[in-house]
N, C-alpha and C positions, 0 to 999 in steps of 0.2 A: 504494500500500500504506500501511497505519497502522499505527501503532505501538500495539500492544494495554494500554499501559499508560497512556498520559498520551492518547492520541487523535490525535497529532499524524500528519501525513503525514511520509513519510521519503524522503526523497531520493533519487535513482538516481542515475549514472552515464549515458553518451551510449549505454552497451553495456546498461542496461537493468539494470546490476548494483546492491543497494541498499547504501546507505552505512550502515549498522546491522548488529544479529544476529541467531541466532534464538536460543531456548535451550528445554530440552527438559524438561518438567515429569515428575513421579514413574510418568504411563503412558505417557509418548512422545511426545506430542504436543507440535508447536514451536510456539510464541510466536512474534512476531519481534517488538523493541524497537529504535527509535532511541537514535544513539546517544549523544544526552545523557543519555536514561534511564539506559542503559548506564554511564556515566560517573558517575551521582550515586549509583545504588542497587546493593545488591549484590542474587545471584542468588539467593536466598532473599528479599529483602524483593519482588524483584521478580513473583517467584511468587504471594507472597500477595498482590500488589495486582492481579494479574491473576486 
């Protein structure tokens, strides 16, 4: 899986579970970002860069 903002791949877990989030734009639909994006940007800037 990628991370929809910077392009990066993101990490799983051994159970396949990803080390990131999703977050859910103004009609529903999830993004999923890693989680340094996560960490640097808040969820409105991340919106607009997506």
């Amino acid at each position: 899986m990628k991370c929809e903002s910077c392009g990066s791949k993101i990490a799983t877990t051994f159970l396949k579970k990803m080390l990131g989030t999703s977050i859910k734009d103004s009609k529903g639909k999830k993004h999923v970002v890693c989680s340094n994006c996560q960490r640097t940007l808040t969820k409105e800037e991340l919106l607009k860069k997506i």
